[in-house]
matplotlib code that plots the C-alpha trace (Angstrom):
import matplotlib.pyplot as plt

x = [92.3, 90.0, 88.7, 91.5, 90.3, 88.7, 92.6, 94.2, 91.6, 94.0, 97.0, 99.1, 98.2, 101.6, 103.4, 102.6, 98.7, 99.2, 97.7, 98.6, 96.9, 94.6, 92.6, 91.7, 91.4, 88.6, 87.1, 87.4, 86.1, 82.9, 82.2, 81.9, 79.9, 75.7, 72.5, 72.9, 75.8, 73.4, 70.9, 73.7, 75.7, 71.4, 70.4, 74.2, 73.3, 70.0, 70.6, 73.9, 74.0, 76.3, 79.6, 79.3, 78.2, 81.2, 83.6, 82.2, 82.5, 86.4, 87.1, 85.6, 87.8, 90.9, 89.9, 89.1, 92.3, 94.4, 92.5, 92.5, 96.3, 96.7, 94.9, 95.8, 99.6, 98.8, 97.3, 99.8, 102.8, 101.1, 99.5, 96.8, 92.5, 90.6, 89.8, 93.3, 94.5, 91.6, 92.3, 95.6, 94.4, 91.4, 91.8, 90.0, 87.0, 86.6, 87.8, 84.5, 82.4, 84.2, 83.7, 79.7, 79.4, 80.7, 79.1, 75.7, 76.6, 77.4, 74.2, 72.6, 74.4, 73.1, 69.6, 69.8, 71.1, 68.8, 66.7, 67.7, 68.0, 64.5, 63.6, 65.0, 64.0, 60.5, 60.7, 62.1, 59.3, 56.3, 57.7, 57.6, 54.1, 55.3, 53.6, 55.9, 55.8, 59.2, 58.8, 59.1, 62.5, 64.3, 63.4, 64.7, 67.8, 68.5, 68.8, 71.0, 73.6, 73.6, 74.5, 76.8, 78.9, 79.0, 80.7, 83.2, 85.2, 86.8, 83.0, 83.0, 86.4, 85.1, 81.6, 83.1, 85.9, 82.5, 80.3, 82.3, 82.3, 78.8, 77.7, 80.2, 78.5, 74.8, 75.8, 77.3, 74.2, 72.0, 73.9, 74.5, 70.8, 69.9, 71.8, 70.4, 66.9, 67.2, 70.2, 72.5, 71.4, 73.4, 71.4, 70.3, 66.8, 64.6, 63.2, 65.6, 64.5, 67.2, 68.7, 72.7, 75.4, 78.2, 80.5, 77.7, 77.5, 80.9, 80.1, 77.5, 80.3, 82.8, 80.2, 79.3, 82.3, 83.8, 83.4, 85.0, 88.1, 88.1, 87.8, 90.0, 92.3, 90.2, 91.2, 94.2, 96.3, 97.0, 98.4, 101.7, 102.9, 102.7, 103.1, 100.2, 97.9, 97.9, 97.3, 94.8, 93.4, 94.7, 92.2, 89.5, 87.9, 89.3, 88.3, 85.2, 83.6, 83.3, 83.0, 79.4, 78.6, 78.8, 76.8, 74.3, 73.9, 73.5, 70.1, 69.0, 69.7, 67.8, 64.9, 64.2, 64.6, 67.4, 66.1, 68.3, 66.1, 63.3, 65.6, 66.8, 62.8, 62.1, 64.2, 63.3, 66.6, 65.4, 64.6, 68.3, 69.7, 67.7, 69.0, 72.5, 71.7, 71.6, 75.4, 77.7, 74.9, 75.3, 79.5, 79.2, 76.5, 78.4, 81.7, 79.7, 78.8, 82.0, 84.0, 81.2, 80.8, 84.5, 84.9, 82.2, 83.9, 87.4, 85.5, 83.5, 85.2, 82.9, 80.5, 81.1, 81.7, 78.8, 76.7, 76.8, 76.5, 73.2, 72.8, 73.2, 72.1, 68.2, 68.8, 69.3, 67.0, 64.5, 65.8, 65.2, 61.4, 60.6, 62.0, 65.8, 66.6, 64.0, 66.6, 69.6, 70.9, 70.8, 72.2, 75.5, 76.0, 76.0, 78.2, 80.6, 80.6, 81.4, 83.8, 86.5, 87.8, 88.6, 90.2, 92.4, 93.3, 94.2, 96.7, 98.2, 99.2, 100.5, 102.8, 103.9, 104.2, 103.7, 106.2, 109.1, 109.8, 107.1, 104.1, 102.9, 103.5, 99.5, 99.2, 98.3, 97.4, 95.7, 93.8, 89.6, 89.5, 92.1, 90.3, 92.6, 91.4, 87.8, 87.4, 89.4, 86.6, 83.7, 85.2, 86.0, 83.1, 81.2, 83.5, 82.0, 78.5, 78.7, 79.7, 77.2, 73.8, 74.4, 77.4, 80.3, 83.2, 86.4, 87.1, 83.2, 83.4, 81.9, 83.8, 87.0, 86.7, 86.1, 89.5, 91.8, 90.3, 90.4, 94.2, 96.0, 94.1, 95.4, 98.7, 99.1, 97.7, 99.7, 102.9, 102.3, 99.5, 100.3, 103.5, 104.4, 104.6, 102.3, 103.8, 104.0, 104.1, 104.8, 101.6, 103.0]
y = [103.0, 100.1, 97.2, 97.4, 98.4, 95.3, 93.6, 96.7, 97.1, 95.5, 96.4, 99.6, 99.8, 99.0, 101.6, 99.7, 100.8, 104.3, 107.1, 110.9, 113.4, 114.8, 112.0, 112.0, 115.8, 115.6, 113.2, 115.1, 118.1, 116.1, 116.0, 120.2, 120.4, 118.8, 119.4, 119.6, 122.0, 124.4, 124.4, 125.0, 127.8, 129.3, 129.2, 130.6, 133.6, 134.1, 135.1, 136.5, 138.7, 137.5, 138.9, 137.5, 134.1, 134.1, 134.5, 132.3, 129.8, 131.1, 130.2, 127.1, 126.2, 126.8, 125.6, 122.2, 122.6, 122.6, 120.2, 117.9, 118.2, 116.9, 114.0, 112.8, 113.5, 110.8, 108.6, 108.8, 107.9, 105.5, 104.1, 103.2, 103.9, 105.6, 102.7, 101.9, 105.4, 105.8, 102.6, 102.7, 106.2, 105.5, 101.8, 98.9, 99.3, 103.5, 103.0, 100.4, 103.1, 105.9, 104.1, 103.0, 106.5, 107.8, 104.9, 105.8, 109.8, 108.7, 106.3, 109.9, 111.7, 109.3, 109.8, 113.5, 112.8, 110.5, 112.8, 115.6, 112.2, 111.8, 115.1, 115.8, 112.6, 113.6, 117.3, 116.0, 113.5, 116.1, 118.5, 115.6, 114.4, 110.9, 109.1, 108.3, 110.4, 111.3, 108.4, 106.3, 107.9, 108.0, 104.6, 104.1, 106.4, 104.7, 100.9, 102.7, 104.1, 101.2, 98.5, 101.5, 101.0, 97.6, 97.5, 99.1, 102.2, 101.9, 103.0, 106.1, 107.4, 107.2, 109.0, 112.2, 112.2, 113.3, 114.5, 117.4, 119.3, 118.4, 120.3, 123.1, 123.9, 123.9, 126.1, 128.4, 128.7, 128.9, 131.6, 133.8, 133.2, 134.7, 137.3, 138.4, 138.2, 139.3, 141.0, 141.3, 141.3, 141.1, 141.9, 139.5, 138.3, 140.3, 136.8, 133.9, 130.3, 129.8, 132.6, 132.5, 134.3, 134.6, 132.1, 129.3, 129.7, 128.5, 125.7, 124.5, 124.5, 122.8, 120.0, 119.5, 118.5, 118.0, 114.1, 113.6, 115.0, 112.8, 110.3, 111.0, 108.3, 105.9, 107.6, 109.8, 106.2, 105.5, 108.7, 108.5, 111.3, 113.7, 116.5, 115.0, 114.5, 118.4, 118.8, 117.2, 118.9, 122.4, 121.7, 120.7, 122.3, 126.3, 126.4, 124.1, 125.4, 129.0, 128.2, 126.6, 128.7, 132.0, 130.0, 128.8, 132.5, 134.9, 132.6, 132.8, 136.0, 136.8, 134.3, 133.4, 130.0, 127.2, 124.7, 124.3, 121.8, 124.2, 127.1, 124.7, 123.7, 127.5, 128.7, 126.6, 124.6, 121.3, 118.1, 116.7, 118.8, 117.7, 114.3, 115.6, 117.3, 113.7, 112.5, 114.5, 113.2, 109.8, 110.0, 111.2, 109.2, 106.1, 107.3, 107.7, 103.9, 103.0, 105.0, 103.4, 99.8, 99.9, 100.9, 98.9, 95.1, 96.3, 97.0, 93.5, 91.6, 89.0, 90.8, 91.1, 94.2, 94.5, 93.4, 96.9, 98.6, 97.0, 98.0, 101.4, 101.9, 100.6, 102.9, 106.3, 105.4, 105.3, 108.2, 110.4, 108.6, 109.8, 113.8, 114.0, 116.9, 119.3, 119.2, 119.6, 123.1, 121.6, 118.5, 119.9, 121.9, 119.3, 117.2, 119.9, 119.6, 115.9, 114.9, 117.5, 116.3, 112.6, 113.8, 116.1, 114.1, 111.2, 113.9, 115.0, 110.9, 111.1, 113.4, 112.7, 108.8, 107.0, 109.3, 109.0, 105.1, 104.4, 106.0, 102.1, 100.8, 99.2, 98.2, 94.3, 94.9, 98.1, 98.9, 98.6, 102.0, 104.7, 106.9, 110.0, 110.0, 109.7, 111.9, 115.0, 113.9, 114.4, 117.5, 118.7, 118.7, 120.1, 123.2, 123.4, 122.7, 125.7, 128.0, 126.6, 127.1, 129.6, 131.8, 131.3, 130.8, 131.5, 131.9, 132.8, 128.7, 126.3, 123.6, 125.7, 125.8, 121.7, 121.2, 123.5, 121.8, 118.7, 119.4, 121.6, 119.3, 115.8, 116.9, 118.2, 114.9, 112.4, 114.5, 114.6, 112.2, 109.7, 110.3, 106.2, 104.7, 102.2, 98.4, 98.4, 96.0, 96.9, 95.0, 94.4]
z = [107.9, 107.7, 109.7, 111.4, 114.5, 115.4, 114.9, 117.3, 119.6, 122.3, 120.9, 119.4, 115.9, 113.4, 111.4, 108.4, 108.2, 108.9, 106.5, 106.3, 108.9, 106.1, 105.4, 109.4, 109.1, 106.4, 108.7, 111.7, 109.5, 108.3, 112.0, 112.3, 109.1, 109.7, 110.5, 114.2, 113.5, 111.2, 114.5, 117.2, 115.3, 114.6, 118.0, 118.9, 116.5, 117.1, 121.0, 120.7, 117.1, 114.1, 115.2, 118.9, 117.3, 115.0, 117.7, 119.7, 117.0, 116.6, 120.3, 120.0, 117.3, 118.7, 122.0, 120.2, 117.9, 120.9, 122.9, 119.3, 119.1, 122.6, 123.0, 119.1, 119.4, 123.1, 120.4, 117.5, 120.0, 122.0, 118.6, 121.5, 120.9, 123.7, 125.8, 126.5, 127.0, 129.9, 131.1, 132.4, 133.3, 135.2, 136.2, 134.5, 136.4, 136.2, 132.5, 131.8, 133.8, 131.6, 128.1, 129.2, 129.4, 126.6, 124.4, 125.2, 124.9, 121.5, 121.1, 121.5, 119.1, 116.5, 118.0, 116.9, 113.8, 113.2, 114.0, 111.0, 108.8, 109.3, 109.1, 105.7, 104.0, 105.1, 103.8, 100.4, 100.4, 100.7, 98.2, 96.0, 97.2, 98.4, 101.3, 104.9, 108.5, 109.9, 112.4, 109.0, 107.9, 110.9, 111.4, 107.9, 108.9, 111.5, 110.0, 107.4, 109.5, 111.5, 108.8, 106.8, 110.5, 110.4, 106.5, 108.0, 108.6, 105.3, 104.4, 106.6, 105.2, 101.2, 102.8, 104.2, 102.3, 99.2, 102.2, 103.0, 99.5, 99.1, 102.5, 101.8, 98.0, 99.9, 102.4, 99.8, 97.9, 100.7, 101.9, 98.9, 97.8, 101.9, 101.2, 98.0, 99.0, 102.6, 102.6, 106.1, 109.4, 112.8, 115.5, 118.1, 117.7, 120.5, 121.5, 120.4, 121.3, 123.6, 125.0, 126.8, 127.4, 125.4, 127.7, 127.4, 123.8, 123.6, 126.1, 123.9, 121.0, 122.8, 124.1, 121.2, 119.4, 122.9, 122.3, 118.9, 120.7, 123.7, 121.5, 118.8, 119.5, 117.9, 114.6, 115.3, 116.1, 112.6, 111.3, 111.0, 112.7, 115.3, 113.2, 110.5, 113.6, 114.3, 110.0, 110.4, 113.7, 112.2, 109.3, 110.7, 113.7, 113.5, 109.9, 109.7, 113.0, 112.5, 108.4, 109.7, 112.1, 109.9, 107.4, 109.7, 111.7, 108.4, 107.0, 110.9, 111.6, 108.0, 108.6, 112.2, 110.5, 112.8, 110.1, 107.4, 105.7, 105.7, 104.5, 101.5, 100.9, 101.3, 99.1, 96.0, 95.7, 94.6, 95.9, 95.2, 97.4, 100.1, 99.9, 100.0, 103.5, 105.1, 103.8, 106.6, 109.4, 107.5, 108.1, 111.9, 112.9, 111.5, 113.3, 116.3, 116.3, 115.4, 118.2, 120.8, 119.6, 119.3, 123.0, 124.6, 122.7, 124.2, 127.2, 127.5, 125.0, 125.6, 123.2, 119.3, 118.4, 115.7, 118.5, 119.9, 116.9, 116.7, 120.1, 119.7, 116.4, 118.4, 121.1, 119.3, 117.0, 119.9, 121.8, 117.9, 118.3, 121.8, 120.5, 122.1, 119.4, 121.3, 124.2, 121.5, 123.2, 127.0, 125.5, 124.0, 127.4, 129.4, 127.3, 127.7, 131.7, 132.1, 128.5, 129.2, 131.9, 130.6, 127.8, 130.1, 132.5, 129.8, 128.2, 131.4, 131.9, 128.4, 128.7, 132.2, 133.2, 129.8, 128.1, 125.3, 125.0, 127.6, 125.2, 124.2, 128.1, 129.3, 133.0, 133.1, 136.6, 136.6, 139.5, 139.2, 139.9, 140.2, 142.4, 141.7, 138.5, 139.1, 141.9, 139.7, 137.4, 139.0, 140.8, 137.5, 136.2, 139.1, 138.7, 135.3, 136.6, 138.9, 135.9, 133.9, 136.2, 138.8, 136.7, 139.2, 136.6, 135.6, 132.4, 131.5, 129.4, 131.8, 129.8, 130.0, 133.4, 133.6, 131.3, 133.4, 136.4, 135.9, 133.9, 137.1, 139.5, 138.1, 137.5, 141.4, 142.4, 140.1, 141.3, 145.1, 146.1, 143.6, 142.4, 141.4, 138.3, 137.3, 137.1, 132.8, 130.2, 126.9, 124.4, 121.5]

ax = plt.figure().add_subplot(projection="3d")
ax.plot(x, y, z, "-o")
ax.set_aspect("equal")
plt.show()
């Protein structure tokens, strides 16, 4: 995995530059272990009590496992990224609606974690007694991340793949030191800063990650096997999601503190270890560029590629200015409304018309929009809107409720409204 994508953005990517499943899944692992993941799993504790948060956090990670499995296994046999998939899915013109989406959902994600970035850099600086607001580091951040992207995701793969023991051995410390100076503590708090309901804690989960797995393709097409892409979602999001989330809900639960820069600070752990904080939001927030810019060139390939980057690396960097992390919760809730769908209804195509020998068939002459797909969108995820702001649900996970919907409801269509087969062509 390497610049690669830039070569197979149009086409399936060869057998001859595939890798094993695990290095994705480290990589996919990275994604569930951050700063923003240390504030959801906090919150999720501090209004539900640890045990709830914890299997809330389970659930999530088998929801995502499964959902993870799907869409890469699409990816691995089509050897196609997420554009293409949605394309012949959605049309060219509801796929370029689909992808501008997405793009700037992602140009937001590296606004919040620019956001921590900043954050940190600043706490380790005033320990130390060095000059620089936060506005200073996430502007620094922010160039960072953006050039880091634009090396290449060569880059990103050597980050998490030392990122993710790095987080892991912080967490530990910070949660054995709680521990022993606090001791354990599982009740809710009486007055958490965002109180939910156990169903919408899990919402939160899955929109948070919700994302990574819709677009999975972009990474999941060059393992080499269908069997390595579930390794690599098996290790990943049921072990690293509720692994964070327990460490993120016992300091919370102890402290009242969501911060897990202040809880490093607070604790006495050393400068050095602050700096380490910002390495998994480095690898996510430089996979979130890359997933994005790599979407938006297939989409208008009259653009470079590393002219978006530089797009969106401006634009989140402006959205962490103006204070996007203080809507982080509402954020994540709402992602997990309007992304499940796509990825559903991408799978269900996967596995019906673009199937054994067919996986790698593209329509040349896809239709601007196919409006079966769009309007089981957009019904989809008012299903999930209703569950999530006036508690009419089904399964009690607004963002369950949007996959099953949008999953049943595209399959009856494709098979009774719109049962034909696209015209194909094979892109070699």
């Amino acid at each position: 995995m390497n610049d690669a994508g830039d070569q197979y953005a149009h086409s399936p990517v060869p057998e001859g530059v595939t890798v094993p499943g695990w290095r994705v899944g480290l990589i996919v692992a990275s994604f569930s272990i951050g700063l923003p993941d240390f504030l959801n799993g906090a919150h999720n504790a501090l209004a539900l009590g640890l045990w709830k948060a914890a299997l809330a956090a389970l659930l999530a990670g088998v929801i995502l496992c499964i959902g993870g499995c799907l869409t890469a296994i699409v990816s691995v046999r089509s050897r196609l990224l997420t554009y293409l998939l949605t394309r012949r899915s959605f049309g060219s013109g509801g796929a370029a609606l689909i992808n501008t989406v997405m793009a700037f959902i992602s140009f937001c994600w590296f606004g919040v974690n620019a956001s921590f970035f900043g954050e940190a850099i600043q706490t380790a600086a005033a320990i130390n007694g060095l000059p620089g607001g936060t506005a200073v580091y996430v502007l620094f951040g922010g160039v960072l991340m953006t050039v880091s992207t634009i090396v290449g995701f060569r880059s990103l793969s050597r980050l998490a793949l030392f990122a993710v023991p790095i987080i892991g051995f912080i967490l530990a410390a910070v949660l054995i030191v709680t521990l022993r100076t606090h001791g354990l503590f599982t009740a809710p708090a009486p007055h958490p800063p965002e109180p939910m309901r156990f169903g919408i804690a899990v919402s939160a989960l899955l929109g948070a990650y919700m994302i990574a797995v819709a677009t999975m393709p972009d990474l999941t097409r060059f393992v080499r096997s269908p069997g390595g892409a579930v390794v690599a979602m098996a290790m990943s999001f049921p072990v690293a999601i509720p692994a964070m989330m327990t460490a993120a809900a016992i300091p919370a639960l102890a402290t009242g503190e969501t911060s897990l820069m202040k809880l490093v600070g607070s604790l006495s752990f050393g400068t050095p270890l602050l700096f380490l904080l910002v390495l998994p939001t480095w690898s996510l927030n430089a996979s979130n560029l890359y997933s994005a810019s790599l979407s938006l060139s297939t989409t208008f390939p009259a653009v470079r590629e590393w002219m978006f980057t530089v797009i969106g690396g401006v634009i989140g960097t402006l959205l962490a200015l103006v204070g996007i992390l203080e809507a982080f919760i509402p954020f994540a809730l709402f992602l997990g409304l309007i992304i499940p769908p796509i990825a559903a209804i991408y799978v269900i195509d996967g596995f019906t018309r673009f199937r054994g020998k067919r996986a790698k068939e593209i329509d040349p002459d896809a239709r601007v929009m196919r409006w079966a797909a769009i309007i089981v969108w957009l019904g989809s995820a008012g299903v999930a809107a209703l569950g999530a702001y006036t508690g009419w649900t089904v399964t009690s996970v607004p963002a369950l409720d949007a996959t099953l919907a949008a999953g049943l409801g595209y399959w009856t269509i494709s098979r009774w409204v719109d049962p034909r087969a696209p015209s194909v062509a094979v892109v070699q």
